[in-house]
C-alpha positions as CSV (number, residue, x, y, z in Angstrom):
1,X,0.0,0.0,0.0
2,X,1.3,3.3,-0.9
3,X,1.6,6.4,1.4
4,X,-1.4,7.9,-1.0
5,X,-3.4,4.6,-0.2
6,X,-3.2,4.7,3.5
7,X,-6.5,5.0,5.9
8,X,-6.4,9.0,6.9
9,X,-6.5,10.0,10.9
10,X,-7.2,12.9,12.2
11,X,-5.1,13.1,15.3
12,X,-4.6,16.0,17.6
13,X,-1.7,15.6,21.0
14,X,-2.5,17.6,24.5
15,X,-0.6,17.6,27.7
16,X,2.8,16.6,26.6
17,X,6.0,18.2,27.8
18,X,7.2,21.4,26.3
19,X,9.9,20.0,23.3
20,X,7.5,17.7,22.3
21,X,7.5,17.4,18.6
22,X,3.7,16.6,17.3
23,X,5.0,15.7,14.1
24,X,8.5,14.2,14.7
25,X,8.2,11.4,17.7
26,X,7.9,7.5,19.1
27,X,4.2,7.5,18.4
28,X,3.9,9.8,14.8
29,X,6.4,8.3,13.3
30,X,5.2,4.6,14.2
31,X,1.0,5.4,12.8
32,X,2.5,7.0,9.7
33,X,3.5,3.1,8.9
34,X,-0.1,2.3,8.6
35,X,-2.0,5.7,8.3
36,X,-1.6,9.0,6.5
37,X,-1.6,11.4,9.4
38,X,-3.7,14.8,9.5
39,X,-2.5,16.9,12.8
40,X,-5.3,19.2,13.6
41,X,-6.9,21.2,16.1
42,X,-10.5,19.6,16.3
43,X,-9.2,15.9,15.9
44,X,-11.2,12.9,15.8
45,X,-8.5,11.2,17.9
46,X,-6.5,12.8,20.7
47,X,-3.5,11.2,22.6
48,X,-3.1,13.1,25.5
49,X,-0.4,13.0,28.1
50,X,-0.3,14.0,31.9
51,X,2.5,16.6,31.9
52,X,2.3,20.3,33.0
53,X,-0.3,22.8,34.0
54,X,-2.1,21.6,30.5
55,X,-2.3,17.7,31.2
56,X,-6.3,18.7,31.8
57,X,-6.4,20.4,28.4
58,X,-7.5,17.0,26.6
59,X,-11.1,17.3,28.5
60,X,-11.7,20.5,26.2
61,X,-12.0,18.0,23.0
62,X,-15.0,15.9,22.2
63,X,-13.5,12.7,20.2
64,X,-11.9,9.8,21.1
65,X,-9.0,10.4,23.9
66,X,-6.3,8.0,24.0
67,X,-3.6,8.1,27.4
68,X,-0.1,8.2,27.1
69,X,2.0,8.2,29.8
70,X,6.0,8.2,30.1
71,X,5.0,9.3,34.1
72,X,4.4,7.3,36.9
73,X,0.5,8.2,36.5
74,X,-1.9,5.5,35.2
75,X,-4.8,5.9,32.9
76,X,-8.1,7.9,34.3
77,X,-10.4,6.1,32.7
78,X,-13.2,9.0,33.7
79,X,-11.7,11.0,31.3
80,X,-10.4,8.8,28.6
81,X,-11.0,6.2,26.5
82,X,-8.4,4.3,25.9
83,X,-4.7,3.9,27.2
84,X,-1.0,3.1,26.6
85,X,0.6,3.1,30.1
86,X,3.4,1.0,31.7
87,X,1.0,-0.8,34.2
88,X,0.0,-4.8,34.1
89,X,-3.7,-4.1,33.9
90,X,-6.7,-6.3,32.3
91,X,-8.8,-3.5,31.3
92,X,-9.9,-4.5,27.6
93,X,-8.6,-1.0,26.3
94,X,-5.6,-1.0,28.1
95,X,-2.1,-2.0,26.4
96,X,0.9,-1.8,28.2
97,X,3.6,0.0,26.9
98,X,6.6,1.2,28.9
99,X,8.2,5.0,27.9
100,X,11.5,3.7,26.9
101,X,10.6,2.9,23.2
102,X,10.0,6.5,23.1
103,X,13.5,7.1,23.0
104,X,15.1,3.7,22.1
105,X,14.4,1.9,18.9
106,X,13.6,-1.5,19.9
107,X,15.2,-3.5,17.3
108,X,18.7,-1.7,18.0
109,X,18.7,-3.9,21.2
110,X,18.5,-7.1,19.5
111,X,22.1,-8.6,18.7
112,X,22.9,-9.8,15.5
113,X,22.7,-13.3,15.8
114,X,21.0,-15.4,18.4
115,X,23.1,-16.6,20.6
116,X,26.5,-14.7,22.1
117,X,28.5,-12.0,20.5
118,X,32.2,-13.8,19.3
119,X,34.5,-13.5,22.3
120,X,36.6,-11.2,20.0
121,X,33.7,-9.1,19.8
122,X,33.0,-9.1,23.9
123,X,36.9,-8.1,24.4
124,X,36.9,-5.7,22.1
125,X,34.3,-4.1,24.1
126,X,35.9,-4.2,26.9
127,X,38.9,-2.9,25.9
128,X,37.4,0.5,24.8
129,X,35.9,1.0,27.6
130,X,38.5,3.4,30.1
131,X,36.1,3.6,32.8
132,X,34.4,1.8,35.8
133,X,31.1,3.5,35.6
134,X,29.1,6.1,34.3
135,X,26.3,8.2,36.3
136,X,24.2,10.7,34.4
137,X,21.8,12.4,36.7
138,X,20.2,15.4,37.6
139,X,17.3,14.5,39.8
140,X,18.3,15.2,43.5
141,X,15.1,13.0,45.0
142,X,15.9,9.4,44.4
143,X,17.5,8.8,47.9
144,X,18.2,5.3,46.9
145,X,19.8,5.9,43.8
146,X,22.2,8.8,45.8
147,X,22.9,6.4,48.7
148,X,24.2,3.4,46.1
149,X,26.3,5.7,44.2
150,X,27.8,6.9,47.3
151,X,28.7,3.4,48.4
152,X,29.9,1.9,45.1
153,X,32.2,5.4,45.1
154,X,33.9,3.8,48.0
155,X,35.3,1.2,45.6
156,X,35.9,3.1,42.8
157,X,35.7,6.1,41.1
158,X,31.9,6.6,39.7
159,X,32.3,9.3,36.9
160,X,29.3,11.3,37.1
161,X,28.5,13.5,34.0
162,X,25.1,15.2,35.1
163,X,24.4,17.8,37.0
164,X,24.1,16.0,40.5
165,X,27.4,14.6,42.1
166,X,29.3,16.1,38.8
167,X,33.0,15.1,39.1
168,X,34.1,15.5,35.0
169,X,34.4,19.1,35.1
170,X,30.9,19.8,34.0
171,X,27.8,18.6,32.4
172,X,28.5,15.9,29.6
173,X,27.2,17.4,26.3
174,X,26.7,13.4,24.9
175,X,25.0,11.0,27.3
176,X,25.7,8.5,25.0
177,X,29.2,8.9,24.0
178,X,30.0,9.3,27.7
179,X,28.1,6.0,28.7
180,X,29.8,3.9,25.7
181,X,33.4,4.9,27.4
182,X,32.2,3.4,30.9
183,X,31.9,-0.3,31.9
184,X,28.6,-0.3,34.4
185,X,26.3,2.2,34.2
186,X,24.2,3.4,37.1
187,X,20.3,3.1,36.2
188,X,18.0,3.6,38.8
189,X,14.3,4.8,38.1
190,X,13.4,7.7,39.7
191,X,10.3,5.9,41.0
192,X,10.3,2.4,41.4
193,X,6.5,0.7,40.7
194,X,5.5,-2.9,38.7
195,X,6.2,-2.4,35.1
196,X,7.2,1.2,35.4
197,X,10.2,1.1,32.6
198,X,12.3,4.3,31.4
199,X,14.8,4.6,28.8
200,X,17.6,4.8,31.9
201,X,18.1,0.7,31.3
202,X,17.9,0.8,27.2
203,X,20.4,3.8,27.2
204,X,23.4,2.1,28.3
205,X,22.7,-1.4,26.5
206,X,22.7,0.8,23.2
207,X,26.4,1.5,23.7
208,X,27.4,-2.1,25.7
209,X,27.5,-0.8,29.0
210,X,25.9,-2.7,31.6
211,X,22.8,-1.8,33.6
212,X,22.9,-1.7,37.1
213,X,19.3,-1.0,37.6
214,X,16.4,-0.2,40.3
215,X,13.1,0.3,39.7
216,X,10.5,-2.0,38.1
217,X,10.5,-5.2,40.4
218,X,9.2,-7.0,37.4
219,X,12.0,-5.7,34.7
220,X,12.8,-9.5,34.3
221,X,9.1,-10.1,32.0
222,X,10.6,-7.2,29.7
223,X,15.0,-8.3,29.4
224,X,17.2,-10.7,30.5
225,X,18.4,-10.1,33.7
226,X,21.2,-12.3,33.2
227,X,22.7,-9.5,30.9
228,X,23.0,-7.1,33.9
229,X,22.9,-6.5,37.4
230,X,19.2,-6.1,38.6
231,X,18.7,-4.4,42.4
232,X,15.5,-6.7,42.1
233,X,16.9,-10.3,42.2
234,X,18.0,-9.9,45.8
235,X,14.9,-6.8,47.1
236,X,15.0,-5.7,50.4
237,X,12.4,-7.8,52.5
238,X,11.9,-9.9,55.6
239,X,15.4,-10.4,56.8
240,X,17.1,-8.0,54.2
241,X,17.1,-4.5,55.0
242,X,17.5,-1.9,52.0
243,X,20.9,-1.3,53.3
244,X,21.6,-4.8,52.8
245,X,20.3,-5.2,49.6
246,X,22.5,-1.8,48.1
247,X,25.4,-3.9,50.0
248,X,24.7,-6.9,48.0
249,X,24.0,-5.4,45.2
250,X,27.5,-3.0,45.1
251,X,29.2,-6.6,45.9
252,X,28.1,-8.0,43.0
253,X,29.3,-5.2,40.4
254,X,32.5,-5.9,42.5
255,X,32.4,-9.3,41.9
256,X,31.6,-8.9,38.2
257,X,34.3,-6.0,37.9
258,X,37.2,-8.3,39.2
259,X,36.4,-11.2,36.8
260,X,36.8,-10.2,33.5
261,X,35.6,-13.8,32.0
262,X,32.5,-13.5,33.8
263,X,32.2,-9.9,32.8
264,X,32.6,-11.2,29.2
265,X,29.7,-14.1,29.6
266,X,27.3,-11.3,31.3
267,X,28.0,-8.9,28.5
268,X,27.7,-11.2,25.7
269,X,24.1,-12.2,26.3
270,X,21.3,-10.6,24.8
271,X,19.8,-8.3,26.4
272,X,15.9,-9.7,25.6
273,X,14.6,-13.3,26.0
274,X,15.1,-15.7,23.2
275,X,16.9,-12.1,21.6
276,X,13.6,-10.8,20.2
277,X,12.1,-7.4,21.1
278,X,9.1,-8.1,24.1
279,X,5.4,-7.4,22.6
280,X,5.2,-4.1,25.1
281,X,7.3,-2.5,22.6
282,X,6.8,-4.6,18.9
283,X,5.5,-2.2,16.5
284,X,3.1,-4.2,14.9
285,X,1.5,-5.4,18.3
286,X,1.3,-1.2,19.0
287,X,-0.1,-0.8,15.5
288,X,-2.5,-3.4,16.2
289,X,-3.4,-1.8,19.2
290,X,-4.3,1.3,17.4
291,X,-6.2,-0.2,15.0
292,X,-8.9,-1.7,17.3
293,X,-9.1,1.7,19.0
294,X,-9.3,3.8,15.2
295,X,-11.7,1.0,14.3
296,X,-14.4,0.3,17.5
297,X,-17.1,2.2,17.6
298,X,-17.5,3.1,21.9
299,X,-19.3,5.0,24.2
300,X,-16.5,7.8,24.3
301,X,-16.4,9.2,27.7
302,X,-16.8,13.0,26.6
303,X,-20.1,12.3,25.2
304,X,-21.1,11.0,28.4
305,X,-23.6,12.9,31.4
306,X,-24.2,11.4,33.8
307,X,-24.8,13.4,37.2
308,X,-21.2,12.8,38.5
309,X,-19.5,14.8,35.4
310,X,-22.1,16.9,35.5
311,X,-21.1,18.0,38.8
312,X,-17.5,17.9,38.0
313,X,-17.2,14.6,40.3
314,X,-15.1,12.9,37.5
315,X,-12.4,14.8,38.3
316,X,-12.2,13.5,41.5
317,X,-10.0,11.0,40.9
318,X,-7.6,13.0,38.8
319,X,-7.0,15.6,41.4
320,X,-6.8,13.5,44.6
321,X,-4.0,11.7,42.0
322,X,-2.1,14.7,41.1
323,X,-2.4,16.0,45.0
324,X,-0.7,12.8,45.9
325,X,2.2,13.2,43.3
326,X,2.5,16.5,44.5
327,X,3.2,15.5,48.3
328,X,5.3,12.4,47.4
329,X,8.0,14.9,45.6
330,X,7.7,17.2,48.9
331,X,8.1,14.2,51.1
332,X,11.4,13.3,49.2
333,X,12.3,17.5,49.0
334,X,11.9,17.2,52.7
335,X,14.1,13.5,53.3
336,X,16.6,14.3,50.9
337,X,18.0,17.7,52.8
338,X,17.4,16.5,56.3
């Protein structure tokens, strides 16, 4: 089918974050493999994010609203109809899709051949690779994340090129040139919640530098977490304290650091199961996705009035959300400089 062939959609975007690019991003680029894409004003499709004071603006439209979410928010369903969040729900117009394929290209993850990289390969790696590990962060609130690099510090130098704990002489200008010169890479979430997946894991296996990563408990359903070094296969619980676990956890980066044969089996796995991109992030399962939703007639929820909107009731849950948020980042303001 040629571009000329292709179904038209009028789509419209709301309540994204300030350099978003309508026309050049994860989600445009992806529908214009299927559909010719109209952006307007008065759209018979929004996707609408949560970001900012205009993350309400999406209630102004009456057409189909579709969530997006890169946030640690999940899906109001009194104001939307259907949804693309990071969250492990059954809702039958729900599909789960994490925020780091917004960033990373899924296929660039898969190695070239099932099976290991050539030893060769792994060494090579290695070899270009001058140091221990790499912290890019500018996010002050993660008190977990600040406490581990602190204690893996104690063995070795932890180049940090963002704007918290910044020992290289200022702010890196490449994120990604920088990681590809270090060995480990610190990647902690700034939140940590089931199925709640950022780019911070993706970004270092790009250029071969392993994860050391915090923050969804279930990352394992997603990548291999044979291929780095997970804070989740030994969590703090009954009879291991969080200190204990960041303990363990630095031990084992030790461990991994010291034995460069080991180093070379971790690194030379794939970084997915079986080496093939998971269906949260497959195009064509996304695409599907969006063709049930351009394709099912509903009940759309701005069409609705019943007494509750009416009143203004459905934003209940919205606010006492966003209220919550609020005081979870004030809490962590307040912990963080006591």
């Amino acid at each position: 089918m040629t571009a000329a062939d292709r179904p038209v959609i009028r789509l419209g975007f709301a309540g994204f974050w300030d350099s978003f690019d309508p026309r050049e991003n994860f989600l445009t680029r992806l529908l214009e493999r299927r559909w010719r894409i109209e952006l307007v004003d008065e759209p018979d499709f929004l996707i609408h994010s949560c970001i900012g004071r205009r993350r309400h603006d999406h209630r102004q439209h009456d057409c189909v609203r579709i969530f997006y979410t890169g946030e640690n928010v999940p899906a109001d369903w009194h104001s939307t109809d259907w949804a693309f969040t990071f969250e492990y729900s059954d809702h039958p117009r729900h599909f789960r899709l994490p925020h780091w394929p917004f960033y990373i290209d899924p296929p660039r993850l898969v190695q070239p051949a099932a099976g290991t990289l050539p030893r060769h390969d792994v060494e090579a790696i290695l070899a270009a690779k001058p140091r221990f590990c790499g912290f890019v962060v500018s996010n002050p609130l993660c008190t977990l994340r600040n406490e581990f690099f602190l204690r893996l510090s104690k063995y070795k130098r932890v180049d940090s090129g963002g704007k918290l704990f910044n020992n290289v002489g200022g702010r890196v200008a490449d994120k990604q040139a920088f990681l590809a010169e270090c060995r480990f890479t610190i990647a902690f979430e700034n939140e940590s919640h089931p199925g709640y997946t950022t780019e911070k894991v993706a970004e270092p296996m790009l250029v071969n530098s392993l994860p050391i990563y915090q923050g969804d408990p279930l990352i394992g359903n997603d990548f291999d977490t044979r291929s780095f070094l997970s804070f989740h296969d030994t969590p703090p619980g009954p009879g291991v304290s969080t200190s204990a676990a960041l303990d363990t956890l630095v031990d084992r980066v030790v461990a991994l650091d010291r034995d460069p044969a080991v180093m070379a089996e971790t690194l030379a796995r794939p970084w997915y199961h079986h080496n093939r991109v998971p269906r949260c992030a497959a195009a064509e399962a996304i695409l599907d996705q969006f063709e049930r939703i351009f394709t099912t007639p509903i009940d759309r929820v701005s069409r609705r009035r019943g007494l509750a909107r009416s009143l203004g009731l459905d934003r209940i849950p919205d606010a006492t959300r966003s209220i919550g948020y609020r005081l979870k980042r004030k809490w962590r303001q307040w912990t963080s400089n006591a």
